[in-house]
VEXLUMLUM-96605 format. One record per residue: residue in one letter; x, y negated, z of N, C-alpha, C in turn. Coordinates in pm, whole numbers, plus 50000, padded with zeros to 5 digits. Layout:
% VEXLUMLUM-96605
aXYZXYZXYZ ...
This chain:
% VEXLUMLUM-96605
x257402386109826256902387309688257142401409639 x256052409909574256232419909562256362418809435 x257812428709367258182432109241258022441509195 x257072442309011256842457108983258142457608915 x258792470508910260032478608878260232476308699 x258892481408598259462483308474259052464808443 x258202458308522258262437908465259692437408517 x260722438808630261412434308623262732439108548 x262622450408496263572457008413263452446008272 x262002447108232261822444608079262542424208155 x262232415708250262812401808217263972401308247 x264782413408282266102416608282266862413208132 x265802420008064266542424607889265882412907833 x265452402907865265012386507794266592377107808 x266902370607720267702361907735267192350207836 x268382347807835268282331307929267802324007930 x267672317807814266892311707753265802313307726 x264902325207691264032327707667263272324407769 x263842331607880263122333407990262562321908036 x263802311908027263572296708084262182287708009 x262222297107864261402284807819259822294107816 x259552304507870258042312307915257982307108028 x259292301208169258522297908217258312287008223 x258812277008151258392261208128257342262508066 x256542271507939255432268907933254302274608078 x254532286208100253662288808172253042279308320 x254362272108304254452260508421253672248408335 x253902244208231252552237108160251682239208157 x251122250908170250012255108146249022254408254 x249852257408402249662253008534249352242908593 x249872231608503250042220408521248762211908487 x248862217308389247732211208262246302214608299 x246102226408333245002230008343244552229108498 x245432225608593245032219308739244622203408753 x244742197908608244172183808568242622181308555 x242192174708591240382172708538240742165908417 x239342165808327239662162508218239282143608272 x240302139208170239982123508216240322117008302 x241122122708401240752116908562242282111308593 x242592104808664243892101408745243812105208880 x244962112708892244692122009036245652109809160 x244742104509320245462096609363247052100709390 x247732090309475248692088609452249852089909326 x249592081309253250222082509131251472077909100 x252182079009208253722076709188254482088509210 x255612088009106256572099009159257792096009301 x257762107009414257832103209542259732107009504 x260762104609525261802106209566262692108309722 x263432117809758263972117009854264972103409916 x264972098309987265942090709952267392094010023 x266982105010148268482108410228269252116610123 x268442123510020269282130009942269852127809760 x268672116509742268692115409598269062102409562 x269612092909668269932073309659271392080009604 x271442073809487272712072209465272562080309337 x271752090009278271942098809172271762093608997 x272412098808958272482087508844271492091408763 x270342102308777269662106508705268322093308725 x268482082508859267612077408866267342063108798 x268292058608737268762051008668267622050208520 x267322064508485266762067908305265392070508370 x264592069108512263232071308505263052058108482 x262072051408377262112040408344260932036308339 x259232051208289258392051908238257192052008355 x257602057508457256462060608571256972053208707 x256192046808775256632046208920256812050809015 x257932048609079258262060409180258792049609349 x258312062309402258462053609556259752064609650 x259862059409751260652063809817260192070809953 x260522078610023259442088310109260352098710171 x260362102810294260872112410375260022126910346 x260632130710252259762149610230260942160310215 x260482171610183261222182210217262212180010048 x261542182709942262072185009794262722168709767 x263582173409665264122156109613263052150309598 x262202153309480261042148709383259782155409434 x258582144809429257262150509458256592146809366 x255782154809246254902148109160253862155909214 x253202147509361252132151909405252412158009476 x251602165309582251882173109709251862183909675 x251372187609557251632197109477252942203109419 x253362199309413254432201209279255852192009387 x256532210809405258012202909480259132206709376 x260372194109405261242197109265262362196009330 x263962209809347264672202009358265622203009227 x266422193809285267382189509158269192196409218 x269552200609120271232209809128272142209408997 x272722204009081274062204108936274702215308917 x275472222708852276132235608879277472232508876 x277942219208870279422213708921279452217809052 x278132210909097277812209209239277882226009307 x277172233609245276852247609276278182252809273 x279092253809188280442261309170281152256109313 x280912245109384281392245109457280842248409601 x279632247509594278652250609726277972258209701 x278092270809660277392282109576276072284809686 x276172287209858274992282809925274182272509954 x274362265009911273532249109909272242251109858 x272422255709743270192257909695269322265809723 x270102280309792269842288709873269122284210010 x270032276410105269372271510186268802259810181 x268582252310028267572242410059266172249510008 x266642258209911265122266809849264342274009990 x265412279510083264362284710197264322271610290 x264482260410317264482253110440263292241010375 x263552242310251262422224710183261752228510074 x261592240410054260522247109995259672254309972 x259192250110127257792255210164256902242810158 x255322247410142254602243410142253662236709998 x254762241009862254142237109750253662246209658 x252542242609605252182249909506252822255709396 x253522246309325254512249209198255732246609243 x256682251409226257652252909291258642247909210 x259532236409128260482238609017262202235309072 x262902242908987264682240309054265182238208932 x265482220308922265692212608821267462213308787 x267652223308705269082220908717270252214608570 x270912206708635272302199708556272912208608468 x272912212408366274102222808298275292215708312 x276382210508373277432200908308278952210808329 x278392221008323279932234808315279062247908279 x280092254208232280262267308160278932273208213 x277502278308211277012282408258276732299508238 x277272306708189276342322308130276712327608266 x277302331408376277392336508517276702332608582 x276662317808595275982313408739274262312308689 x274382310608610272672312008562271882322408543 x272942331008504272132345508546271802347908676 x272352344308754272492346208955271232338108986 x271202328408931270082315108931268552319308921 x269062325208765267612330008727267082342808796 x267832353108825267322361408918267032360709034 x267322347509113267202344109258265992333409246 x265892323109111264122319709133263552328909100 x263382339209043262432347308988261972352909112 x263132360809211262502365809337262022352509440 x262152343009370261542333709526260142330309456 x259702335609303258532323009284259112312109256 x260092307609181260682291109158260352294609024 x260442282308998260402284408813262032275608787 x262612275208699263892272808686264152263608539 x264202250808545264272242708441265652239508377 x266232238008249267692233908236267542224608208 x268562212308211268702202808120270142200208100 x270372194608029271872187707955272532178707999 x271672164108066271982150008045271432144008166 x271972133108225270662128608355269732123208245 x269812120708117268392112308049267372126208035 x268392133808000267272143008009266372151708133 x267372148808215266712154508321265702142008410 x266062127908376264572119808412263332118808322 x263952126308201262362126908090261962138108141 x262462151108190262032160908264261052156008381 x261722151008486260822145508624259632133208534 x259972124508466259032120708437257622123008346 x258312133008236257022144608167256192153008295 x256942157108423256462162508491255152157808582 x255542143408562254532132108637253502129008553 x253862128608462252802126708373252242135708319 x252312149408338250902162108331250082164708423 x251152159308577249952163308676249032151308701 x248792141108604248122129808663246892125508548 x247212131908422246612130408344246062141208241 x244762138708148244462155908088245222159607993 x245172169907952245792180607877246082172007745 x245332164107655245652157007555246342142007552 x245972139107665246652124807686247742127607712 x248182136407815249502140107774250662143407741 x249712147307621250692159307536251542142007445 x249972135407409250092123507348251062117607371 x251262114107512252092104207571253472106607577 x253802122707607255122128907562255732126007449 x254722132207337255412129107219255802112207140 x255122103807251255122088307205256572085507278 x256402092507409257962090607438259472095207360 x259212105407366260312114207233260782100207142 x259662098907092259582094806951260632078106981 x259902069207097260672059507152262222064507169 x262532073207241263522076307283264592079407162 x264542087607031265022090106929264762077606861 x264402067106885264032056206810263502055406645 x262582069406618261802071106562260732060706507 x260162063706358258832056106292257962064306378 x257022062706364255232069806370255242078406274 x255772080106163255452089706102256552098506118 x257632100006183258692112206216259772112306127 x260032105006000260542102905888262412104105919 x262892096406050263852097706035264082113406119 x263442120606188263692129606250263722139906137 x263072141006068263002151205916264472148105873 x264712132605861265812133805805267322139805900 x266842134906024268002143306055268112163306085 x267082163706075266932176406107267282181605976 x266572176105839267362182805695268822180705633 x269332170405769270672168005719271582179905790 x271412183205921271772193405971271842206605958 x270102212705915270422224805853270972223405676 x271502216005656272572217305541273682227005581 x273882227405686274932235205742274742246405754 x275412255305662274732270905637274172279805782 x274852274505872274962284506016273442278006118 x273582261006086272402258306178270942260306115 x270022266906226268412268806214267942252106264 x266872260106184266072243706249265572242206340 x265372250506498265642256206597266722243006654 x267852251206613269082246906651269122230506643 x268942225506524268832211906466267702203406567 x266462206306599265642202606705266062202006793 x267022213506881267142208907056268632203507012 x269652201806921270622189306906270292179406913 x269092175306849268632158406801267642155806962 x267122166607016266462162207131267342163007247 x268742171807232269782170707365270852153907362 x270982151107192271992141907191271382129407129 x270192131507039269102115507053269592115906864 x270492113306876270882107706670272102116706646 x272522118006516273452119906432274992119806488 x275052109406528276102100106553276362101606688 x275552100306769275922108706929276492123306910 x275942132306844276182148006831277582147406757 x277802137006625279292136106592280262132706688 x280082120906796281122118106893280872127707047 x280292135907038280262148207148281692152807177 x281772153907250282982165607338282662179307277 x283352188207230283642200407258282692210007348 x283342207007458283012215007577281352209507624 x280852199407568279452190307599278812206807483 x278932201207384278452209707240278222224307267 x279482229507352279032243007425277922246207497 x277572236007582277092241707663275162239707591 x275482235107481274122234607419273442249107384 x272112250607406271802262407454271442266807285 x272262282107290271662286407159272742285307031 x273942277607061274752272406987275732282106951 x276252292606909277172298606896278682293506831 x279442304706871280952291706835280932292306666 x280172302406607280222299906415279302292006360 x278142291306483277852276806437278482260906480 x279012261706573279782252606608280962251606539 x281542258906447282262255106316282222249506238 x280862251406187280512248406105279632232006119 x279422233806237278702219006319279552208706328 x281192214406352282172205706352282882197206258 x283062207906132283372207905995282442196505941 x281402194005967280392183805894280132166605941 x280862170906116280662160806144281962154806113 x283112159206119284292154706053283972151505922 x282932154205839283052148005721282312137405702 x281932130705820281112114905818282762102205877 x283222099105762283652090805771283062076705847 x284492071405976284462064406069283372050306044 x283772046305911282722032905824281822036205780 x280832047005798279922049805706278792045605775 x277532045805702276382044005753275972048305862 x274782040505924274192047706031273492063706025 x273302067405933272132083905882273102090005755 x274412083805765275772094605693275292106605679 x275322116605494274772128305524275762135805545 x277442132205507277972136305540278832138505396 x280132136005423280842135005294280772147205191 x280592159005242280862172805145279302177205160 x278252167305169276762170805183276252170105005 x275522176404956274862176104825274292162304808 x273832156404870273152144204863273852132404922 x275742134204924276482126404966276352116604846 x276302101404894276062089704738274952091304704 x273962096504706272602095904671271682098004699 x271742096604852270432094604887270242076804967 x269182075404992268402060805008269682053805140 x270082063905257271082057205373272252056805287 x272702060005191274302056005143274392044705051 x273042036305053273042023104993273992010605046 x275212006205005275711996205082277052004805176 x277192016905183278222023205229279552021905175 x280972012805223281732014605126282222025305052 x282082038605080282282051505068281332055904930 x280412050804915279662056104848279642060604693 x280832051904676281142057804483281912069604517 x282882072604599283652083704661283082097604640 x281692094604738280712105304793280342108404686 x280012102404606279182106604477279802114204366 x281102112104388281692123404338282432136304333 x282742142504287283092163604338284082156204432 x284672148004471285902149904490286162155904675 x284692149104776284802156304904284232166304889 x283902173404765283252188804757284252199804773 x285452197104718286212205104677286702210804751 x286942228904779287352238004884288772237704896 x289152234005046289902231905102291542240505039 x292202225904955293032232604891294762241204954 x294552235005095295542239805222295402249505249 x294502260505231294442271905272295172279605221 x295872279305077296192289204981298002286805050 x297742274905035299212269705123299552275605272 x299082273605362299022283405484299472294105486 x298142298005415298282317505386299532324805303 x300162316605211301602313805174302852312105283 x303002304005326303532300505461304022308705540 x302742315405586302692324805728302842341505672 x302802341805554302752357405488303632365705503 x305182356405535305932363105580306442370605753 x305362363805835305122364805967304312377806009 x304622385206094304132398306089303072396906141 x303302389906270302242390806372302242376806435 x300912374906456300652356606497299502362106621 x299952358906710299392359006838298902344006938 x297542344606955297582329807032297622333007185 x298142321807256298552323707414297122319807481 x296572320007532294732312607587295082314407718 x294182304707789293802304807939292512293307952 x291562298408090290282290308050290712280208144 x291592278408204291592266108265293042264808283 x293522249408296294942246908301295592251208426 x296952247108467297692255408620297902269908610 x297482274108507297842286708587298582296408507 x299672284208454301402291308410300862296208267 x300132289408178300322300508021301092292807937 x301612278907979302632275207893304572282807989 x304262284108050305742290808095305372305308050 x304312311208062304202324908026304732326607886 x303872318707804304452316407628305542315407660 x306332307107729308062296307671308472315407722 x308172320907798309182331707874308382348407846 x307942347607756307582358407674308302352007533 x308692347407506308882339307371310742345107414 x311472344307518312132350207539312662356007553 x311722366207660311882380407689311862389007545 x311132386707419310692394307273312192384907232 x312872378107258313972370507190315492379007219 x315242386007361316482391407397316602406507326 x315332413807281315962419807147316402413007032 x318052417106997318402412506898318032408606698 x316932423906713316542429906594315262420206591 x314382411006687313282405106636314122394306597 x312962385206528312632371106501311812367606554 x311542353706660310552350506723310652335606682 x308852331406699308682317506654307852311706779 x307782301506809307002293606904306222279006879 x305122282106819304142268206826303262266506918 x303932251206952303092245007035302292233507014 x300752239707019299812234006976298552227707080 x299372223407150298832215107296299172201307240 x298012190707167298882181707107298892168407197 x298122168207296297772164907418298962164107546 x299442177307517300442175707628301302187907595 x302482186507516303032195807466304502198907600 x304782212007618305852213807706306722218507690 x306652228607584307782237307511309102232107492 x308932220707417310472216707431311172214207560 x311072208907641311212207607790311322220407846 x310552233007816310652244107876311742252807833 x312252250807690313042258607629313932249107622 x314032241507704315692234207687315812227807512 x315102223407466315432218807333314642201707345 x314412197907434313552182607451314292170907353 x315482176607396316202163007318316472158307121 x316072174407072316342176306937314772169606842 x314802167006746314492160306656313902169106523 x312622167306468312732171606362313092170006246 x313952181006133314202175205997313802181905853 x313442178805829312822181505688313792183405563 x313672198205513314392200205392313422200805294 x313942209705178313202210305064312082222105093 x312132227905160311422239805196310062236405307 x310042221705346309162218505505310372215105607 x309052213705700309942209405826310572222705864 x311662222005944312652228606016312292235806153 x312022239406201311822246506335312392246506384 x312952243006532313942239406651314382251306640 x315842254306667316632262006654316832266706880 x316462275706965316562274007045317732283707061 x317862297606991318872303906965318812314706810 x319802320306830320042324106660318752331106619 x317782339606719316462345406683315282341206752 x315512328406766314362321406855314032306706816 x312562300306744312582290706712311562280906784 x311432268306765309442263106866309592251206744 x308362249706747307862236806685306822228006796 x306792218806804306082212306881306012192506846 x304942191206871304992175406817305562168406941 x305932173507042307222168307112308662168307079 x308602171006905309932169506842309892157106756 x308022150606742308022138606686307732124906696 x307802125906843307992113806910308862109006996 x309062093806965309952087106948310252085507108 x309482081107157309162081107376308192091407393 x309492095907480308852111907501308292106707615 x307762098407682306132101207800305562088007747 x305342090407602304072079707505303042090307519 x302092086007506300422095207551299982099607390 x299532108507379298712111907239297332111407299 x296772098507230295342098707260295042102207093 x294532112107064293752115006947292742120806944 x291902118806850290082124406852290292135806728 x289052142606715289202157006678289952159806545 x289812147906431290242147106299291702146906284 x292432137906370294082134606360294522150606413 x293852153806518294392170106586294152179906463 x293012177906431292522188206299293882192506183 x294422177306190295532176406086296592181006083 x296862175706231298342183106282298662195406262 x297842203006340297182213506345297752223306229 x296492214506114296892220006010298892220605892 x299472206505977300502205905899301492215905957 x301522221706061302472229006109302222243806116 x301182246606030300772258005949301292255805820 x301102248705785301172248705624302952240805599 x303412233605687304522225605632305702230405719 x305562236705827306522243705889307402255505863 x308492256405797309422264705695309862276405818 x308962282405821309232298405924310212305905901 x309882309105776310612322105750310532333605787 x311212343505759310382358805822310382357305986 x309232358806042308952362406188308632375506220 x309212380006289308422392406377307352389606438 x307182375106530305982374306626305902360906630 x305102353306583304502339006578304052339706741 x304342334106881303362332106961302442316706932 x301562315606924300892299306936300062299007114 x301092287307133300292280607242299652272007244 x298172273607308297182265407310296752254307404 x296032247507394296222239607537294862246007635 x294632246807751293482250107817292162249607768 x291482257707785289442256207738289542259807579 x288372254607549288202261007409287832244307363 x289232236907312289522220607266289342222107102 x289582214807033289792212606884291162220006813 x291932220806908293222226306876292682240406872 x291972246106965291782255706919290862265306803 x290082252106815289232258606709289742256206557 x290612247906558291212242706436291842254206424 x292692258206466294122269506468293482280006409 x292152284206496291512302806468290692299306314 x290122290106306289452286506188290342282806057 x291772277406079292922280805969293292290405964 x293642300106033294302313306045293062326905977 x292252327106031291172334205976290622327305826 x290492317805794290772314605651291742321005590 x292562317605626293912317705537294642336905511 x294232337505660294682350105663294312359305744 x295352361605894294352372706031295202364106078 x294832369406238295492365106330295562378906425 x296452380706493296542397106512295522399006649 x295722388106754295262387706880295582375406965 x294502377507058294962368307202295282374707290 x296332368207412296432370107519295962360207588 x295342361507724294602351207811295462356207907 x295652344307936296282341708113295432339008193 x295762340908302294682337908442295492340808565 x295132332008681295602336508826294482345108881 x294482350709020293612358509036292742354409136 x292222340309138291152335309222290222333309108 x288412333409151287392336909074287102323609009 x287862312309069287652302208988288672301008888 x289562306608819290212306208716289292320808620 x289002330808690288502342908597287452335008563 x286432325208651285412323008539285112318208428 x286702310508416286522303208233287242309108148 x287982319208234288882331508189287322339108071 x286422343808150285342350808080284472342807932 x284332326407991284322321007881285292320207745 x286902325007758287752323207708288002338807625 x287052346907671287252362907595285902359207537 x284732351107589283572352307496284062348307351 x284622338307377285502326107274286392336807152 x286852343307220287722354807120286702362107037 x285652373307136284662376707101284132374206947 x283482359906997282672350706843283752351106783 x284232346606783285612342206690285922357406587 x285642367806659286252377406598287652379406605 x288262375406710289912377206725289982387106846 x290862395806803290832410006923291802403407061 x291242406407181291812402007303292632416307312 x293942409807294295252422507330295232423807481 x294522413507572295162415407657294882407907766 x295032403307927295022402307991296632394708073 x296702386008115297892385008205297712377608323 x297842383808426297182381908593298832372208602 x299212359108608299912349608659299812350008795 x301082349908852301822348809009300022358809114 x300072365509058299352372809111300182381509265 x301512374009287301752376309451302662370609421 x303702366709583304432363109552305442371709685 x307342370309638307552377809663308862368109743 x308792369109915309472365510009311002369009956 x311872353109936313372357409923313952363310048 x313442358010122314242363710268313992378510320 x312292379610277312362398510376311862403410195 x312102400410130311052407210015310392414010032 x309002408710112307572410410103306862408710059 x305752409509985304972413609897303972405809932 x303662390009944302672383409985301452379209898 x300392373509927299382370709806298902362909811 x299202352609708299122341009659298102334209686 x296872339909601295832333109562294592342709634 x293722339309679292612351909719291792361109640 x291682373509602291202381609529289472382409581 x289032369309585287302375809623286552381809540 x286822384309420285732391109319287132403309296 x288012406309336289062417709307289962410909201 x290212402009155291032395109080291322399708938 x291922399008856291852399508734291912413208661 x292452423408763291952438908785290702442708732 x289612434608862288052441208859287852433308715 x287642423408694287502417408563287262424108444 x288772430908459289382434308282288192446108283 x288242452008401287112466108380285812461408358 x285382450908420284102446608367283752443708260 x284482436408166284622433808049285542439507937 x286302451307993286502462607935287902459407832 x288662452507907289812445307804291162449007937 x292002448607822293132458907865294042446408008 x294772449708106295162439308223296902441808150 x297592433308082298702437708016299902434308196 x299762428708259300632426308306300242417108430 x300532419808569300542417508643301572406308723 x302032393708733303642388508720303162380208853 x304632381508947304832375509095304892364109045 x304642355409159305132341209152306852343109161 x307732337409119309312330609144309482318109118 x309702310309254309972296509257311432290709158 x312342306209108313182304709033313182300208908 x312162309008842311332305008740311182293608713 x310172288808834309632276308776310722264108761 x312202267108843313102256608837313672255108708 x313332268708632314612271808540313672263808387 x312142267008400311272259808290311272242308305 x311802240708402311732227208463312952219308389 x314602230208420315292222808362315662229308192 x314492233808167315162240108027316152256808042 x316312254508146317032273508112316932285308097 x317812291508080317142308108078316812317008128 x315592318508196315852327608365316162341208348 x315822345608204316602357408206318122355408235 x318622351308127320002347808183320492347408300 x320102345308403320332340508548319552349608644 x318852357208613318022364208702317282377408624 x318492380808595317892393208461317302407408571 x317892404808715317822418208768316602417508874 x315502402808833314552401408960313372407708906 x312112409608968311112416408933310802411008856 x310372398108843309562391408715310462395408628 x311622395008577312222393108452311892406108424 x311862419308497311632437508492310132433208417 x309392425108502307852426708448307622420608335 x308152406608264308262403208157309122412508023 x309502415708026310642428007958309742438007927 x308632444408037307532455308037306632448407925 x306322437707931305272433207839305522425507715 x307162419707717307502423207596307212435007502 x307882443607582308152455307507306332463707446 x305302460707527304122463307539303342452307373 x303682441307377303792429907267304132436507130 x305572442507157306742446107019305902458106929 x305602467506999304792474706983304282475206843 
């Protein structure tokens, strides 16, 4: 395939998205217009692989067209025409050559070429790789969200090449409409689409591919986090603000809830019969969040509030926190504080030797664990009763917590707030940066990471995350990035550096590498039983390298 130089510069500088959806039309258009008008083209079933596609759960939601089973090269055949395969990018992160050699080995011989792919992880890396590798093969490159969505995909696909250009377009939109469980006249889709852009941040753009990725209201309120991300187009300030609203549809409310702090909360036609509804109707869920003034009170005396991040769990940022929280503790002249805001799976107390203590409440708030005379942690592993009882909580109870140990936690002057977070970008975290930036600043993050490319890649999602957010990334910390032989002290390496490890990274993305730290199996004994590894190992490299980035922190 021959490439001209300034077309492929200029679909270089197109977003991702964009790109994806010129060539989904242009692939309609292909489609559509290789139709006779009127006609049903033979074989009118959609053909499936079966050595490769029995078992896929996407096959479950084709419900609308018939499909047969058949030994061919592509998963999907809509027609001998039209080859489709299908890729998850779960699947891809782990077999990164797999579509490579099925795109050259089972995709020859078709006219339209499509590579139907799963979003169900972090995608802005691997889709760029994606999209530049169909572009040079001639593939056209489809996303979807959901297996429902990806069998209304294969099945819209069946149904353009078999029928004309108006039938359907017809038949699509009759499906939609079934599927959202829509009137004929679109009535509730208006309504959800005007209930959504209520939300200063969402377009109606935005509001359309929500209601067509998640179907209703009420699906998009009980979403995951990390689902909501990967919705294309979504930014994390609108996803604040996306979050904020759906938390305000109380658990009993109607089916088409506009949402408790909505203008038309109590009065419009769905809050008939809602027990909520004399509530709604009055200022009282309008009113701006009166905790903030409290917070920002609170924490005023705290110099510096730093959050701990890492994009994926394992790889040491709750021992990094407990032992930077330390290392800044063994100057005498700071004050150091430690929240732990992993409410999921809190470790701090256990790490800092304080598991067994209790919280107590004076006139001032709660108390902060005392770990030594300039070192404090808070953690809701000080408020439960069986310490291995599970916290199953959904986004609202976390929201709260969250918020009480900002606002009710009696600090006192700090030099350095660290907050530890739990892995990915969860509710805890967005709760934390979205109180803190209210209320007040937050000075920075540090991200942890080991130095294999599968921790840097959610590592990169985890500086985008700072990025939006507007919180400055201080920093970088490459975890057990070697490790160091007690017997010959040799200098061994841990984890494999195939992309250059958290080094090449920081330069790519242009953020500072604060600290480089060996593995010590000492370490990990000493977070295990609560002790102090400085104390005990003040003269080993890690404790030299933690001390360096203290001091790099104090600053």
């Amino acid at each position: 395939m021959k490439i001209c130089t300034g077309l492929f510069a200029e679909l270089l500088s197109l977003t991702i998205v964009g790109f994806l959806i010129l060539s989904a039309n242009v692939l309609e258009m292909e489609i559509l217009s290789s139709s006779q008008s009127g006609t049903i083209l033979p074989n009118s079933r959609l053909i499936i692989n079966r050595k490769r596609q029995e078992g896929n759960p996407v096959l479950k939601y084709i419900r609308n067209v018939p499909f047969e089973w058949a030994d061919i090269k592509a998963d999907f055949e809509a027609g001998k025409e039209m080859g489709i395969l299908y890729l998850s990018l779960k699947w891809h992160k782990l077999h990164p050559n797999y579509i490579e050699t099925r795109i050259n080995n089972d995709g020859t011989g078709y006219t339209i070429k499509i590579l139907l792919v799963l979003v169900n992880v972090e995608p802005r890396h691997i889709l760029r790789e994606l999209n530049l590798f169909c572009y040079r093969t001639a593939w056209t490159l489809m996303l979807c969200y959901s297996a429902e969505e990806a069998a209304e995909y294969l099945e819209n696909l069946h149904i353009s090449r078999s029928r004309n250009e108006q039938s359907a377009i017809n038949a699509m939109q009759e499906r939609k409409r079934k599927r959202l469980c829509l009137s004929d006249d679109d009535n509730e889709l208006h309504q959800a689409i005007k209930f959504l852009t209520i939300i200063r941040s969402l377009t109606i753009s935005d509001a359309q591919r929500l209601i067509a990725i998640f179907g209703s209201i009420r699906r998009i309120a009980n979403a995951d986090i990390d689902r909501l991300l990967l919705c294309p187009g979504l930014a994390l300030h609108k996803l604040f603000g996306l979050l904020k609203a759906m938390n305000d549809v109380p658990e009993n409310a109607n089916k088409d809830c506009p949402g408790s702090t909505s203008t038309d909360a109590g009065k419009v036609a769905s809050c008939t019969g809602c027990p909520n509804q004399a509530l709604c109707a009055s200022d009282e869920t309008r009113r701006v969040d009166a905790d903030l003034p409290a917070i920002a009170d609170r924490l005023k005396n705290v110099k510096h509030k730093i959050l701990i991040l890492s994009g994926k769990g394992g790889v040491g940022k709750s021992a990094v926190a407990a032992n930077l929280a330390r290392a800044l503790a063994r100057n005498d002249k700071m004050q150091v504080g430690l929240l732990d805001v992993d409410i999921c799976g809190p470790s701090q107390a256990r790490m800092l030797g304080v598991e067994q203590e209790s919280v107590h409440e004076s006139g001032n708030g709660w108390c902060p664990i005392v770990v030594k005379d300039n070192l404090v942690v808070m953690s809701i592993a000080f408020l439960l009763q069986d310490k291995s009882e599970a916290v199953i909580w959904r986004g609202v109870r976390k929201n709260a917590l969250v918020k009480q140990f900002l606002k009710d936690v009696d600090w006192g002057s700090l030099d350095c707030l660290l907050i530890d977070t739990p892995p990915g970008t969860s509710d805890e975290h967005i709760s934390t940066v979205q109180f803190l930036l209210q209320a007040g600043s937050v000075d920075g993050a540090i991200v942890v990471t080991t130095p294999q490319e599968i921790s840097l890649l959610d590592v990169r999602k985890e500086i985008n995350f700072c990025r939006r957010t507007k919180i400055n990334v201080l920093g970088v910390v490459e975890n057990m990035s070697s490790y160091i032989c007690p017997c010959c002290s040799n200098v061994l390496q841990l984890f494999p550096r195939t992309t250059g490890g958290a080094e090449a990274m920081c330069k790519e993305l242009s953020v500072p590498l604060l600290a480089s730290l060996p593995f010590d199996s000492r370490m990990a004994g000493c977070v295990d039983a609560g002790e102090d590894y400085f104390e005990k190992y003040h003269y080993s490299i890690l404790a030299k390298e933690f001390k360096k980035l203290a001091q790099l922190i104090s600053k």
